[in-house]
C-alpha positions in Angstrom: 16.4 9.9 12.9 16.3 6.2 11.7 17.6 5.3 7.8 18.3 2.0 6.6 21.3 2.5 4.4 23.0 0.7 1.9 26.9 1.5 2.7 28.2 -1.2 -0.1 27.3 -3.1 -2.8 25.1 -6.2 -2.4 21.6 -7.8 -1.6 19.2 -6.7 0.9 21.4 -8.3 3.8 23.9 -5.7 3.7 21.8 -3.0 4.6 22.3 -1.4 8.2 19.7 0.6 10.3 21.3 3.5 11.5 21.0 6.6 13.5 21.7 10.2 11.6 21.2 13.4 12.7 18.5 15.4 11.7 18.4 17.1 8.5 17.6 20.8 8.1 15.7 22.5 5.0 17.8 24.8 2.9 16.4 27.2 1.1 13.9 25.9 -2.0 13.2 23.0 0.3 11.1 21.1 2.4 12.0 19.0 5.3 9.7 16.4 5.1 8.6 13.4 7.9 8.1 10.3 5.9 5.4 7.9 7.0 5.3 5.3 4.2 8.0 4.1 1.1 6.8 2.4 -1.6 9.5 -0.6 -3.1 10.3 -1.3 -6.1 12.5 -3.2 -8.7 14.7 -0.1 -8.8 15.5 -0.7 -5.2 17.0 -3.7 -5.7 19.4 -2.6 -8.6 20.5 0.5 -6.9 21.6 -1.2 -3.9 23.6 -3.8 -5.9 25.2 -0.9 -8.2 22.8 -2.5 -11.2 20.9 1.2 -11.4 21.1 4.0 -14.0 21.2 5.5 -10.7 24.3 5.7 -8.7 23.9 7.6 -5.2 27.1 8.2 -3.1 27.4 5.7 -0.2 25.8 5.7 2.1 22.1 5.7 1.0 19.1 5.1 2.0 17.3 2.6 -1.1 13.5 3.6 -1.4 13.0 5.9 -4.7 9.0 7.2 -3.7 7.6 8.1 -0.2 4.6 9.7 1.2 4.4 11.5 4.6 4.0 15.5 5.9 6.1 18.8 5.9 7.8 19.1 9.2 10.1 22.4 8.0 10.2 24.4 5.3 13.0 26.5 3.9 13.3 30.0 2.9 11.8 31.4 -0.5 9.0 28.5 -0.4 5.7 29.6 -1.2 2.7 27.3 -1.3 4.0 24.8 1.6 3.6 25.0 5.2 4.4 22.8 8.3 1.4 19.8 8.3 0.8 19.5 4.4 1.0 15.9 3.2 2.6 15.2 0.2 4.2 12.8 -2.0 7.4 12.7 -4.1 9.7 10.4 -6.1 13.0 11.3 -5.4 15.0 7.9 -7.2 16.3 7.5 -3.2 16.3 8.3 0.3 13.0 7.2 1.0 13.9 4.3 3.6 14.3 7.0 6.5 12.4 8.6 8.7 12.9 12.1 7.3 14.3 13.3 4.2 14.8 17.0 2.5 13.5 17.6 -1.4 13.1 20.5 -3.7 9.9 21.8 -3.0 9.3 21.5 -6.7 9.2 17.7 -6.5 6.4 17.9 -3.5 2.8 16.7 -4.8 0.0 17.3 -2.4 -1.9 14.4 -1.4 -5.6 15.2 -0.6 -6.9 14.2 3.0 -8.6 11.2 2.1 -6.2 9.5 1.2 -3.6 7.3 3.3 -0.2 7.8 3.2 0.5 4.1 2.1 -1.7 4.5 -1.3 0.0 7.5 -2.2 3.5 6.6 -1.5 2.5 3.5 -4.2 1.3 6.2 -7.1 4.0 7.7 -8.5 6.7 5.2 -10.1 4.7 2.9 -11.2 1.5 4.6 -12.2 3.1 7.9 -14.1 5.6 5.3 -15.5 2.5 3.9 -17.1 0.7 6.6 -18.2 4.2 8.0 -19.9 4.7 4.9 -21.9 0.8 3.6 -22.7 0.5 7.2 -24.1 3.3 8.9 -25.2 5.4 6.0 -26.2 2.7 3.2 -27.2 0.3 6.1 -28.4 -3.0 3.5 -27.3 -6.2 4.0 -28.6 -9.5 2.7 -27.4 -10.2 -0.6 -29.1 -6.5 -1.8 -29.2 -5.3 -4.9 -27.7 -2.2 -4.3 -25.2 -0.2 -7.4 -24.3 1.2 -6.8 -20.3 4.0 -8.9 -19.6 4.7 -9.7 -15.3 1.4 -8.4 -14.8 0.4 -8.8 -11.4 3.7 -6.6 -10.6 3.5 -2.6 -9.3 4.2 -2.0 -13.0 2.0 -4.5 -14.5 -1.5 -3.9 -12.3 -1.0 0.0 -13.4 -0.7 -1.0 -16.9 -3.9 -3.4 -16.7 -6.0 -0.3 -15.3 -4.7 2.4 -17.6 -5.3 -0.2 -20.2 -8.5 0.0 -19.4 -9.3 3.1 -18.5 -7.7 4.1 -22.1 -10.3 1.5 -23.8 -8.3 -1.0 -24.7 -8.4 -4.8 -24.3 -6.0 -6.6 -22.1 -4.4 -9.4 -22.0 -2.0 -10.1 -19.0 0.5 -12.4 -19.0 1.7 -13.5 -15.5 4.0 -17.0 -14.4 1.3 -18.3 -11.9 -2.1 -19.0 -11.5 -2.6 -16.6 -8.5 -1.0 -13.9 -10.1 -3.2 -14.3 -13.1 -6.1 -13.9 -10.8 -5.0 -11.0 -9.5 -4.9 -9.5 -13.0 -8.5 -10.4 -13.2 -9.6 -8.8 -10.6 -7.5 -5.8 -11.1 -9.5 -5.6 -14.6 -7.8 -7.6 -17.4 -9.5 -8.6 -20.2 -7.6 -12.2 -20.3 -4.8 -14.1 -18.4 -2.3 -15.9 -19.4 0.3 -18.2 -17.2 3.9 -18.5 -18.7 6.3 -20.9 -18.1 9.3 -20.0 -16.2 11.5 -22.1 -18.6 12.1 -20.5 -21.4 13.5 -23.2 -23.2 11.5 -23.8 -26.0 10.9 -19.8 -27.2 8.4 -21.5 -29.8 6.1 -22.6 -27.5 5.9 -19.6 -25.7 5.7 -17.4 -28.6 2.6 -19.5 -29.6 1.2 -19.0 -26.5 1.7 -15.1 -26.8 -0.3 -15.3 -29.9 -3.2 -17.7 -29.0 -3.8 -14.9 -26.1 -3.7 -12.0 -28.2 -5.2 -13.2 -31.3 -5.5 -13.2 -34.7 -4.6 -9.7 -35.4 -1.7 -9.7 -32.6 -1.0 -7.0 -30.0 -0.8 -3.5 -31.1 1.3 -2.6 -28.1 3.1 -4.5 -25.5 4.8 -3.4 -22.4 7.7 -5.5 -21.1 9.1 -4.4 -17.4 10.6 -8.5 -17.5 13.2 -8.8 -20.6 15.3 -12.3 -21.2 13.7 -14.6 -23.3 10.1 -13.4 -22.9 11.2 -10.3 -25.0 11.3 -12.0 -28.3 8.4 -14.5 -27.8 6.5 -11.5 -26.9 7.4 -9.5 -29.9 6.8 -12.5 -32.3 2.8 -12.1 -31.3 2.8 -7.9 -32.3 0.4 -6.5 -34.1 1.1 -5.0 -37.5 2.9 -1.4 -36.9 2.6 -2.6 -33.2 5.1 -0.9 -30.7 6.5 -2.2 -28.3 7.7 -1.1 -24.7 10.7 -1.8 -23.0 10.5 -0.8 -19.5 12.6 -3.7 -17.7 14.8 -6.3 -17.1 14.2 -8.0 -14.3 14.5 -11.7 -16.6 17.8 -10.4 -18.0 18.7 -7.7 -20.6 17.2 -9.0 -23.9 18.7 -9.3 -27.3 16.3 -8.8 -30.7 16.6 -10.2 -34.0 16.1 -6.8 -36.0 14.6 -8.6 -38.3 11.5 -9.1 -36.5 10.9 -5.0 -36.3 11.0 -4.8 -40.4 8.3 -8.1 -41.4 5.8 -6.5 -38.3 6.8 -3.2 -39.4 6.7 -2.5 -35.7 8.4 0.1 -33.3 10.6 -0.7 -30.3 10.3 2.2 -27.5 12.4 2.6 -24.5 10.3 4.0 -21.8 12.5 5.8 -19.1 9.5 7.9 -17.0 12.5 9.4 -15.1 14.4 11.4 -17.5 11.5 12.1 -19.1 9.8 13.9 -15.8 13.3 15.9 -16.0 13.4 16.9 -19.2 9.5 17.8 -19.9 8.1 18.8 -16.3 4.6 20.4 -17.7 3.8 17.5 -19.6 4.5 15.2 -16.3 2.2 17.5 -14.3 -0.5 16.9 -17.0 0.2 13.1 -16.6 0.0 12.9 -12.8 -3.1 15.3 -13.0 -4.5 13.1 -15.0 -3.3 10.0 -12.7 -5.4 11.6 -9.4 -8.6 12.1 -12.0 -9.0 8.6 -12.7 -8.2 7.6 -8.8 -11.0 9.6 -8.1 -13.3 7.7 -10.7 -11.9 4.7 -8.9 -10.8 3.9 -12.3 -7.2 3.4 -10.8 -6.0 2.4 -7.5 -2.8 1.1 -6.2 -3.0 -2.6 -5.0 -0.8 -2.6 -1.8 -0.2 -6.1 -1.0 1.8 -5.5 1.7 3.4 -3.5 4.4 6.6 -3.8 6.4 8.5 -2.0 9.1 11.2 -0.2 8.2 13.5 -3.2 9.9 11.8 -5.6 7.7 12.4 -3.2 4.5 14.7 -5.6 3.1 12.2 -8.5 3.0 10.6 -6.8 0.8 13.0 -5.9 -1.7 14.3 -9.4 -1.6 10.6 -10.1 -2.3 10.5 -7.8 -5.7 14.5 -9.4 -6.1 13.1 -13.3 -6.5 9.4 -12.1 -8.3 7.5 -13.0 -5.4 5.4 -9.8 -5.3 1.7 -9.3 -6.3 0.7 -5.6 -6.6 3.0 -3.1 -4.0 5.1 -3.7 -1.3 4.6 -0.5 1.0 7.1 0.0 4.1 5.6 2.5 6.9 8.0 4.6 9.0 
């Protein structure tokens, strides 16, 4: 089989297409024929040692995959040879086969292509986890989406809605605000990309939310937006951190005690670990409102797996709108 693999340290141009042999289910597992990856930011810290993450070399970058079972190992009930299915495994997804636990398999119904539900996962139960466990959003609410025409950002903007809230997406160009209209916000907002002058952004933060600020806002950028972002929070506001793509961001505390507002880390990984039930109910929950056509992953677009690192130098320089979907 065909992997791109990451075999040190570095940017997209050290990765290496490579032959490997086949790999053979154990038992609990599924040997599984991948036919789309989904990319994102994660791929491009993991390859450059920048993760949470920290796979053995070498590795093939690619966290979340769709495709069909091609073997299935002993003690599995429920699979069988031809069932499609996706799975976010944190790796291994830039290959052209790949073995999992049979616990992380999800089916994927027959209407649906394997390059939508290869998109689903990271970015959409990463949403649900932090709009409403960690940002507890009601209907009514204003939520503040920072870098939203990203994978992360268009999920938020249709949970958002599909929660009842009003958005307001806040994107650094004029075609990515458009693509946060269309993919349902309420309002759009362009940023600077110099930060410079953190008052003026801050104001501009506020004029978009409003009078009564944001009652939750979810950051997957960081850097100086952070704080300009927080200054416009609602009053016992909370506020998400789900990434740093801007830089890791720094808070005057003092901010948290005059909005008597909460700061939430949201880390959708660990918490699918540690609370599996509660994950299931979230991604059963995910596949109800894609069925109401209430969510829908924007796939923006598609690359071979020799072009694979175009697109994660695409997510590394912020040039993505929507999901970047490699097929295999």
């Amino acid at each position: 089989m065909r992997a791109l693999l990451s075999v040190q340290p570095g940017g997209p141009e050290t990765l290496q297409l490579t032959e490997l042999p086949d790999p053979a289910p154990q038992k609990g597992e599924l040997l599984v024929r991948i036919r789309a990856c989904a990319m994102n930011f994660p791929d491009v810290l993991i390859i450059e040692d920048k993760y949470q993450l920290k796979p053995p070399r070498p590795f093939a970058p690619g966290g979340e995959f769709a495709g069909e079972v091609i073997g299935v190992g002993d003690g599995v009930e429920g699979w069988a040879v031809g069932d499609r299915l996706i799975a976010a495994t944190g790796f291994g997804g830039l290959a052209e086969q790949i073995v999992i636990r049979a616990g992380q398999a999800i089916r994927l119904p027959a209407e649906r292509s394997f390059e939508e539900g290869s998109a689903l996962l990271l970015t959409y139960a990463t949403v649900i986890h932090a709009l409403v466990d960690r940002g507890r959003l009601q209907a009514g609410e204003t939520l503040l989406v920072l870098g939203a025409a990203g994978g992360i950002g268009i999920a938020s903007i249709e949970i958002g809605k599909a929660l009842g809230a009003r958005v307001v997406a806040a994107v650094s160009s004029e075609e990515k605000a458009q693509a946060a209209r269309e993919a349902g916000a309420d309002t759009a907002v362009v940023y600077p990309t110099d930060t410079s002058d953190p008052r003026a952004l801050s104001q501009l933060f506020k004029d978009a939310v409003g009078p009564d600020g944001a009652h939750v806002i979810l950051d997957p950028v960081g850097g100086a937006y952070t704080e300009a972002a927080l200054r416009s929070i609602a009053w016992e506001g909370r506020f998400l951190v789900v990434g740093f793509p801007a830089g890791i961001a720094k808070l005057p505390l003092n901010l948290t005690l005059l909005k008597s507002c909460d700061v939430c880390g949201v880390f959708w990984g660990a918490f699918a670990a540690r609370d599996p039930k509660a994950n299931a109910a979230h991604v059963a929950q995910l596949f109800r409102w894609w069925n109401e056509g209430k969510i829908a992953p924007k796939i923006s677009a598609t690359y071979t797996l020799e072009r694979a690192g175009e697109a994660i130098e695409a997510l590394r320089d912020r040039k993505a709108v929507g999901k970047l979907v490699v097929t295999l």
